[in-house]
C-alpha positions as CSV (number, residue, x, y, z in Angstrom):
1,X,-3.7,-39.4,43.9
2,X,-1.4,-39.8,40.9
3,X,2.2,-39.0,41.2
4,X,5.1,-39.2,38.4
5,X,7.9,-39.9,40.0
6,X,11.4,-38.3,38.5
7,X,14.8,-40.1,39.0
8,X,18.4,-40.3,37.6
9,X,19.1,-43.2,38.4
10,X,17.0,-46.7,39.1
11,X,17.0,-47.8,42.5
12,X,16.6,-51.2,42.0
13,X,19.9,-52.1,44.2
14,X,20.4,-49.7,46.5
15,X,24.1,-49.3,47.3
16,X,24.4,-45.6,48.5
17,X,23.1,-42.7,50.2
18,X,20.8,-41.0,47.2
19,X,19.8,-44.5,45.6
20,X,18.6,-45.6,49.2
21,X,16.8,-42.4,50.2
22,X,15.0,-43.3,46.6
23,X,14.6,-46.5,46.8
24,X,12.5,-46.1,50.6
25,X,10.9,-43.5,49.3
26,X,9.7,-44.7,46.3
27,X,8.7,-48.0,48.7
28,X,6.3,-45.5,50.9
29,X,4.8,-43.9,47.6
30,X,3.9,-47.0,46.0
31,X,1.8,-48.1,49.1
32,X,0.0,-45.1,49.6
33,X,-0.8,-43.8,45.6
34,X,-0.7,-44.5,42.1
35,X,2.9,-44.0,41.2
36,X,4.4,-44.1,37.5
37,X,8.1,-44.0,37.5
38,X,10.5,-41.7,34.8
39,X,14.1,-41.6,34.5
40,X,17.5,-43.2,33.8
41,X,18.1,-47.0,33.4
42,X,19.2,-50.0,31.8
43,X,16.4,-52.7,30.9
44,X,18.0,-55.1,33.1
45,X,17.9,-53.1,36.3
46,X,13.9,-51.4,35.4
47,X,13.3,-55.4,35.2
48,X,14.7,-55.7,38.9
49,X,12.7,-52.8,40.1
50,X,9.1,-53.9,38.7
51,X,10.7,-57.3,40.7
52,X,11.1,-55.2,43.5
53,X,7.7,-53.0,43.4
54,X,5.2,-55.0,41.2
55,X,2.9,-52.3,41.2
56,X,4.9,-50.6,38.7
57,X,4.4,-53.0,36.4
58,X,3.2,-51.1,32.8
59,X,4.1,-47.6,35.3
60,X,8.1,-47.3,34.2
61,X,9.5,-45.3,31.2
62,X,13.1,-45.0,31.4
63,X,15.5,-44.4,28.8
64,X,19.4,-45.6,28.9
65,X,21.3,-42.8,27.5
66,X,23.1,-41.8,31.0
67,X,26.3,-40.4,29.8
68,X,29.3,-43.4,29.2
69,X,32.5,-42.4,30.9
70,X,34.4,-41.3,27.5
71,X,30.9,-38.3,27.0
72,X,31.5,-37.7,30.8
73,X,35.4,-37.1,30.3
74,X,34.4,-35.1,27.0
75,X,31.6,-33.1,29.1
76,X,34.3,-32.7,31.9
77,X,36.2,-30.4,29.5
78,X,33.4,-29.3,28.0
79,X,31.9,-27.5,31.2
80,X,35.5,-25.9,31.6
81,X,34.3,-23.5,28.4
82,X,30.5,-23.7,29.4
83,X,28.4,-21.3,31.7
84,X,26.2,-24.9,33.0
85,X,28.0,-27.2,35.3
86,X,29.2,-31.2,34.7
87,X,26.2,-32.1,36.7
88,X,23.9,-30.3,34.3
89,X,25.9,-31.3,31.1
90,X,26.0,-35.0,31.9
91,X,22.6,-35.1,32.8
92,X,21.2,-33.8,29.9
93,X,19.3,-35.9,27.4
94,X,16.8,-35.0,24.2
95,X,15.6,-39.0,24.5
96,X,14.5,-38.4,28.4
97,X,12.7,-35.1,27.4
98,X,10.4,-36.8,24.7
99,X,9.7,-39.3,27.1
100,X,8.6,-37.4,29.8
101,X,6.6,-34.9,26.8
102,X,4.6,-38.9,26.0
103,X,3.8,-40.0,29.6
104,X,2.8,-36.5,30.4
105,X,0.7,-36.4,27.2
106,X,-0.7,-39.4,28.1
107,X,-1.7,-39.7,31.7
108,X,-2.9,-36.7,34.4
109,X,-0.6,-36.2,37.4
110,X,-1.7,-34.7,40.9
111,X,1.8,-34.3,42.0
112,X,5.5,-34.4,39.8
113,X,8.3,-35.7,42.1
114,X,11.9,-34.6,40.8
115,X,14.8,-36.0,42.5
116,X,17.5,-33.8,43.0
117,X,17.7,-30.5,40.7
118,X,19.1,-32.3,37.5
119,X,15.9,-33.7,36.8
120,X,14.0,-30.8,37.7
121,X,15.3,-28.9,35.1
122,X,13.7,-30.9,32.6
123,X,10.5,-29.6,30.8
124,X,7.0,-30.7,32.2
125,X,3.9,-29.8,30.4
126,X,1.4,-30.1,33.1
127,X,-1.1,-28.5,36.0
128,X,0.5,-31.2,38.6
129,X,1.9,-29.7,41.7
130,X,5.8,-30.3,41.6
131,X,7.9,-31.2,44.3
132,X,11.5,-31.0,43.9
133,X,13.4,-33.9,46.6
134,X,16.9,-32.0,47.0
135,X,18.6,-34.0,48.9
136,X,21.5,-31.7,49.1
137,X,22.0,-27.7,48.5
138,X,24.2,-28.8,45.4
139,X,25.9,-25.6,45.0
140,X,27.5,-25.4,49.1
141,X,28.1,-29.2,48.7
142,X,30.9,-28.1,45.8
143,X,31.9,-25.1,47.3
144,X,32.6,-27.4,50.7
145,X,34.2,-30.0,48.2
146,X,36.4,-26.9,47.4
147,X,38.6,-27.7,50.3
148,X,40.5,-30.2,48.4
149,X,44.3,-29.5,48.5
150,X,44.7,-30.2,44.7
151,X,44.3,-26.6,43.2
152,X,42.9,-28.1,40.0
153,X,39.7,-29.4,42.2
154,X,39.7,-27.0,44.1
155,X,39.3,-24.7,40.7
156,X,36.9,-27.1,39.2
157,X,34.6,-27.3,42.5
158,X,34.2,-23.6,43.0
159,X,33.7,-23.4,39.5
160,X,30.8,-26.2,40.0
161,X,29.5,-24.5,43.0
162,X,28.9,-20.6,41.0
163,X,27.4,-22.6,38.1
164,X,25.0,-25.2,39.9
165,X,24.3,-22.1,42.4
166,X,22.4,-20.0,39.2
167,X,21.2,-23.5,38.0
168,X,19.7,-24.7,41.1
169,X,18.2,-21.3,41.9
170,X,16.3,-21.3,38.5
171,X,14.8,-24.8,39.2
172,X,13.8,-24.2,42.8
173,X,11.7,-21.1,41.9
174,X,9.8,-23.8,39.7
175,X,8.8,-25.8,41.9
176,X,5.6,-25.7,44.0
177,X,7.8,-26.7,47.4
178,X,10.9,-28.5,48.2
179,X,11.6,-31.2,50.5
180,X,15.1,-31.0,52.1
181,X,16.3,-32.9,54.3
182,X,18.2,-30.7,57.4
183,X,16.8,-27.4,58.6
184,X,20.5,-26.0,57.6
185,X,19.6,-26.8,54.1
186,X,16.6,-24.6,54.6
187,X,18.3,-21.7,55.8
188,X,20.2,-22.1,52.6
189,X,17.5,-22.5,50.5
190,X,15.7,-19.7,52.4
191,X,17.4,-16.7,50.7
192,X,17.4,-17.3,46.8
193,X,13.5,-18.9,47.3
194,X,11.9,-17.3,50.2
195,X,8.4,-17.8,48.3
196,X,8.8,-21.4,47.6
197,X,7.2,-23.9,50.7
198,X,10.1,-25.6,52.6
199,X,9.1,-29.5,54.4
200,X,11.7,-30.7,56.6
201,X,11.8,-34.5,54.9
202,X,15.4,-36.2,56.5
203,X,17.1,-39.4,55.4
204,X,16.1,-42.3,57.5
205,X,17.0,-46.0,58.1
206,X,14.9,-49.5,57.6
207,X,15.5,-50.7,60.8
208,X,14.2,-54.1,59.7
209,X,17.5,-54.3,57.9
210,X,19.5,-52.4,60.1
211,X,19.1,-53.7,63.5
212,X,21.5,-54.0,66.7
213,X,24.1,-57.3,66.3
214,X,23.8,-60.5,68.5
215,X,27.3,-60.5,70.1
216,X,30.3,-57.5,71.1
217,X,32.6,-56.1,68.2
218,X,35.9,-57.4,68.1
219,X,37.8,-55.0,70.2
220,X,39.9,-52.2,69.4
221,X,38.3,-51.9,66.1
222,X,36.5,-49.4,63.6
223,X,34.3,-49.1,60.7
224,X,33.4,-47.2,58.2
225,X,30.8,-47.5,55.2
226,X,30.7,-44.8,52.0
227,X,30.8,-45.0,48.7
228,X,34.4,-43.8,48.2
229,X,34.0,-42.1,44.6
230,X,32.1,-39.7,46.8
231,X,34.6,-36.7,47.5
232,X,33.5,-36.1,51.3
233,X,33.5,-40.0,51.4
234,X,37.3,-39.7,50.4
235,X,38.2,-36.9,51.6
236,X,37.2,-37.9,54.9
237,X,39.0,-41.5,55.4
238,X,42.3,-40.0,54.1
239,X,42.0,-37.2,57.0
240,X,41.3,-40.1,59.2
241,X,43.9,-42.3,58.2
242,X,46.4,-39.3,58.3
243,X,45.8,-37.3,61.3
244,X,43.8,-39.3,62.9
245,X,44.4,-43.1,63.0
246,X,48.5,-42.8,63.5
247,X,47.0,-40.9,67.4
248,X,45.3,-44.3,67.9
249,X,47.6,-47.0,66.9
250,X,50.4,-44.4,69.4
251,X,47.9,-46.2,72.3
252,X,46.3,-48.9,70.6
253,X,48.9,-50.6,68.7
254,X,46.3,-53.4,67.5
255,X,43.2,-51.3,66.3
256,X,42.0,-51.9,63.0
257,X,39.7,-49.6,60.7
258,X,37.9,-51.4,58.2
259,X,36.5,-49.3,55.2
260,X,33.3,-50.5,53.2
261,X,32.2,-48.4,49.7
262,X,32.8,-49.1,46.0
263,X,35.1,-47.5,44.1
264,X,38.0,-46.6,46.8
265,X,41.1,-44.5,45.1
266,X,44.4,-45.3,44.6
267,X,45.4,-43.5,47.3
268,X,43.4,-45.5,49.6
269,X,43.8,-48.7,48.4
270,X,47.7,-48.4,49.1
271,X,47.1,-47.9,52.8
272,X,46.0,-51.8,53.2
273,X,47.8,-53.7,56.1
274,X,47.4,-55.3,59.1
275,X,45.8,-52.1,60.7
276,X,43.7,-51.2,57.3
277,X,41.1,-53.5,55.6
278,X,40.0,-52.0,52.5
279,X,37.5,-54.2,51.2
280,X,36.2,-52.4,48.4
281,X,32.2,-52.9,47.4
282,X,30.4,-55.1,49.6
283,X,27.2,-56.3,49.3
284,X,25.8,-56.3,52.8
285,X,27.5,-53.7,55.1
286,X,25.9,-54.9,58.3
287,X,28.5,-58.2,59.0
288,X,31.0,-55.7,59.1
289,X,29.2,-52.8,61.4
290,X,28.4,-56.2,63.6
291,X,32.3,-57.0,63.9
292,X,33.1,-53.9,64.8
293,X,33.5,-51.8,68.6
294,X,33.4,-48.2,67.3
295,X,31.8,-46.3,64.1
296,X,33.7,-43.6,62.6
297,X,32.3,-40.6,60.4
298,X,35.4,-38.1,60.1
299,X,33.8,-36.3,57.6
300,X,35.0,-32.1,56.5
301,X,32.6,-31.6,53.6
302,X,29.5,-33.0,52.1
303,X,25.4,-31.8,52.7
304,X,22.4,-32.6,53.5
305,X,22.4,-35.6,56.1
306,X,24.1,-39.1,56.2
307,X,22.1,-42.3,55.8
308,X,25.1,-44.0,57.3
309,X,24.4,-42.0,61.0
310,X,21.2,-43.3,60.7
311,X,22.6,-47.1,60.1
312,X,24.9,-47.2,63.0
313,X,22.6,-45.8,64.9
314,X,20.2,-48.3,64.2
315,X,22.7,-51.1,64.5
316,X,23.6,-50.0,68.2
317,X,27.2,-49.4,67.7
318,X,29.1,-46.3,69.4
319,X,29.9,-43.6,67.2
320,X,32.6,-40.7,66.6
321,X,31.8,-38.1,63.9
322,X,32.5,-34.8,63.5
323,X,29.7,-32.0,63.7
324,X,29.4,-32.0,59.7
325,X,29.1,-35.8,59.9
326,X,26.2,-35.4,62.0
327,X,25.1,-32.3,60.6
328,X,21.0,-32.1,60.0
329,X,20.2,-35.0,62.7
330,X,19.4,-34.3,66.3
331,X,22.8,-35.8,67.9
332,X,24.0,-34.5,71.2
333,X,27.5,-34.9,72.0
334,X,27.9,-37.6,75.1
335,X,24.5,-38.3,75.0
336,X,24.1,-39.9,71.6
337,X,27.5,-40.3,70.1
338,X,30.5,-38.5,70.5
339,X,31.3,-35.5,68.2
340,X,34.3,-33.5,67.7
341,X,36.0,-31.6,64.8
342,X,39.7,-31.6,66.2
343,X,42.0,-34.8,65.3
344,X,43.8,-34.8,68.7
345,X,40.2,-35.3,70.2
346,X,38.8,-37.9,67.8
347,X,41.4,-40.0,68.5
348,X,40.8,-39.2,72.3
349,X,37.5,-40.2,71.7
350,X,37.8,-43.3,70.0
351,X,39.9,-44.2,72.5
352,X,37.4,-43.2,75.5
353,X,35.0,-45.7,73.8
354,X,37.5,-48.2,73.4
355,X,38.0,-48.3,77.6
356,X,34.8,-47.5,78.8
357,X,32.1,-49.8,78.0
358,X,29.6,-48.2,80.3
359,X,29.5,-44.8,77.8
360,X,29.2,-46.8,74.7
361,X,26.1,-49.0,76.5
362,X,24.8,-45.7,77.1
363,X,25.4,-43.9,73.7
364,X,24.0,-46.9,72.2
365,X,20.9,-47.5,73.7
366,X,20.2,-43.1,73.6
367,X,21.6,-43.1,69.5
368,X,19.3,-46.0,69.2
369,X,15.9,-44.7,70.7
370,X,16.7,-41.6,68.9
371,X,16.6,-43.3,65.4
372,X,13.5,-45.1,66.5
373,X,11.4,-42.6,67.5
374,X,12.1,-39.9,64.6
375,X,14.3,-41.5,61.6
376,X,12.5,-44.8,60.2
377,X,11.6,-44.3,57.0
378,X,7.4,-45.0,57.8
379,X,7.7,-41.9,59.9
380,X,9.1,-40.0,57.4
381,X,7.3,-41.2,54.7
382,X,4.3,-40.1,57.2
383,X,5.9,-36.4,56.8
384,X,5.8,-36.1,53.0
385,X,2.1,-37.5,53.0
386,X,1.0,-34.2,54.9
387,X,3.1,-32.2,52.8
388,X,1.4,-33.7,49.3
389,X,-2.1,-33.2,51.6
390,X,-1.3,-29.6,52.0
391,X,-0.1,-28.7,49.0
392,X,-2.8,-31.3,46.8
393,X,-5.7,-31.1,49.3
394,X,-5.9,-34.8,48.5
395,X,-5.2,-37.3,51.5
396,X,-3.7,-40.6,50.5
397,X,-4.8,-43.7,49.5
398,X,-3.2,-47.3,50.9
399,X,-2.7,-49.0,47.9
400,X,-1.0,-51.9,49.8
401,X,-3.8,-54.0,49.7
402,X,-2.9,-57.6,51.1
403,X,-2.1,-59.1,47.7
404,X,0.0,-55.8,46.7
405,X,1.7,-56.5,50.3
406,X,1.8,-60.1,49.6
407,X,3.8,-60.0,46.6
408,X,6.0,-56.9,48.1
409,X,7.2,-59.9,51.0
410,X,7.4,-62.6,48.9
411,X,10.5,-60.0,47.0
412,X,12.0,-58.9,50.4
413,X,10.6,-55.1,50.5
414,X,8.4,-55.5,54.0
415,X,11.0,-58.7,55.2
């Protein structure tokens, strides 16, 4: 089977949620059929990602015209007068339409693979079945972002969420199913396209990579990992750090909170003491998930479901989120992490797992057979090849043959 795979963005170093759900799958398509790749990306990263997945190699067309941040500040005011959102605006691009118009004039596709709406709504002239990935419903994920106490964002992401709610509609109803990745998301998705097939396809973790750490976390201290340009990201630490964290250190005058993602504010970065690390962007997360006693997702906004559940999870360290932290993954509270929505009792929480090793052995080793038995990316990878066998009719082929698979180890994609 032949599948064009759509993407914004290239995946060739994964740093965040969206780039790492494409990134593994893109890893399970390329052993199983005949992938060519389209999308966004400089000629130094594509090179990376044929390093990555040599099987693409001649199977990549990908154009570098992604907005710069003076057209994305000129498109930001720009979408102010417009009826299409930022999203749509800054994602538009004449050069990515004719090259998708050539490798579709060129080559026959079984299946078209669009990653998140944006790309969907670009033109495809051909009989493939089309699958749009949506990792998120786009248009609750703003109006949730609408929370913000600044009454400019707040204007702006309600704004965002009725525009991306008429544009998202439009390119679900083109698409032959969608794969979300909660069954919230298709509840949502469930009203404006009741004909359109729904497959439940969640985030998932490599648990080669993420796996549980050798020795205890220091105690009396937390983690976090986002990228922090990422509203819910942000919006979530502050809360923590604000209503949260000050309930702690009234007990706990030595915990720390450590904070992993690129791009952290201003208004974050001025938090750093002896209580705060801020380290900005790191290149391996797992050294400081290792270090630490308890993982904290405070998060009030955002969709779909977090990768970084999945991680700690996987890395066998207790957790604390609230229920939309968690939201789309089988958690149960005091069984496989603790989850509350109240600050009084996430500090009361954190604090439980801070004096009572016995619960966070147990949450631990529960969290972690969850993640085992239904969020590794092979079994969800498993998942979207019945779904391309339903819709298609064709079953899969293993293209990792033991020389494909050879060369894949020899770049770290099985190790």
């Amino acid at each position: 089977m032949k599948i064009l795979y759509v993407i914004p963005y290239s995946p060739a170093n994964p740093t965040f949620g969206g780039s790492l759900r494409i990134y593994n799958i893109l890893k399970y398509l390329t052993q199983k059929y005949d992938v060519t790749v389209v999308g966004f990306s400089t000629s130094e990263e594509e090179k990376q990602l044929i390093q990555n997945f040599p099987v693409l190699a001649g199977k990549t067309h990908f154009v570098e015209d992604l907005c710069s941040n003076t057209s994305t500040y000129f498109n930001l005011m720009r979408s102010l007068f417009s009826f299409h959102s930022l999203w749509y605006l800054n994602s538009r691009s004449h050069k990515l339409q004719l090259k998708i118009n050539e490798v579709c004039l060129k080559n026959t596709f079984d299946v078209i693979q669009c990653e998140f709406p944006v790309m969907g709504m670009f033109t495809f002239n051909s009989d493939a079945i089309k699958v749009l990935d949506a990792h998120n419903v786009e248009y609750d994920n703003f109006q949730r972002m609408a929370k913000v106490k600044n009454p400019l964002k707040k204007l702006f992401y309600l704004l965002e969420s009725y525009k991306f709610n008429k544009e998202e509609t439009a390119v679900c109803r083109k698409q032959n199913a969608l794969f979300v990745t909660s069954e919230r998301d298709i509840n949502l998705f469930e009203k404006p396209v009741p004909a359109v097939p729904k497959y439940l396809v969640p985030n998932g973790v490599d648990e080669t990579f993420f796996y549980p750490g050798t020795k205890p976390g220091r105690p009396h201290s937390l983690v976090f990992v986002g990228m922090m340009k990422y509203v819910p990201n942000c919006d979530g630490i502050l809360y923590f750090l604000d209503e949260i964290f000050p309930k702690i250190l009234a007990v706990y005058p030595d915990a720390t909170i450590t904070i992993c993602g690129k791009n952290p504010p201003r208004a974050i970065v001025n938090r750093t003491c002896h209580n705060i690390i801020v380290t900005g962007f790191v290149g391996d997360t797992r050294p400081y998930i290792h270090e630490a006693s308890v993982y904290v997702v405070p998060l009030r906004m955002g969709g779909g479901t977090r990768l970084k559940i999945m991680e700690a999870l996987a890395s066998k360290i207790p957790l604390v989120t609230t229920s939309i932290g968690c939201e789309g993954i089988d958690l149960e509270h005091n069984k496989h992490a603790l989850i509350t929505d109240k600050p009084d009792a996430f500090a009361k929480a954190v604090i439980e797992l801070f004096d009572n090793q016995e619960l966070c052995d147990s949450l631990s080793y529960q969290g972690y057979e969850l993640v085992m038995s239904k969020y590794r990316w092979a079994t969800i990878g498993a998942e979207m090849e019945r779904a391309f066998e339903e819709l298609t009719g064709i079953k899969a082929n293993d293209y990792s043959s033991d020389e494909d698979r050879m060369k894949y180890e020899s770049n770290g994609i099985y190790s």
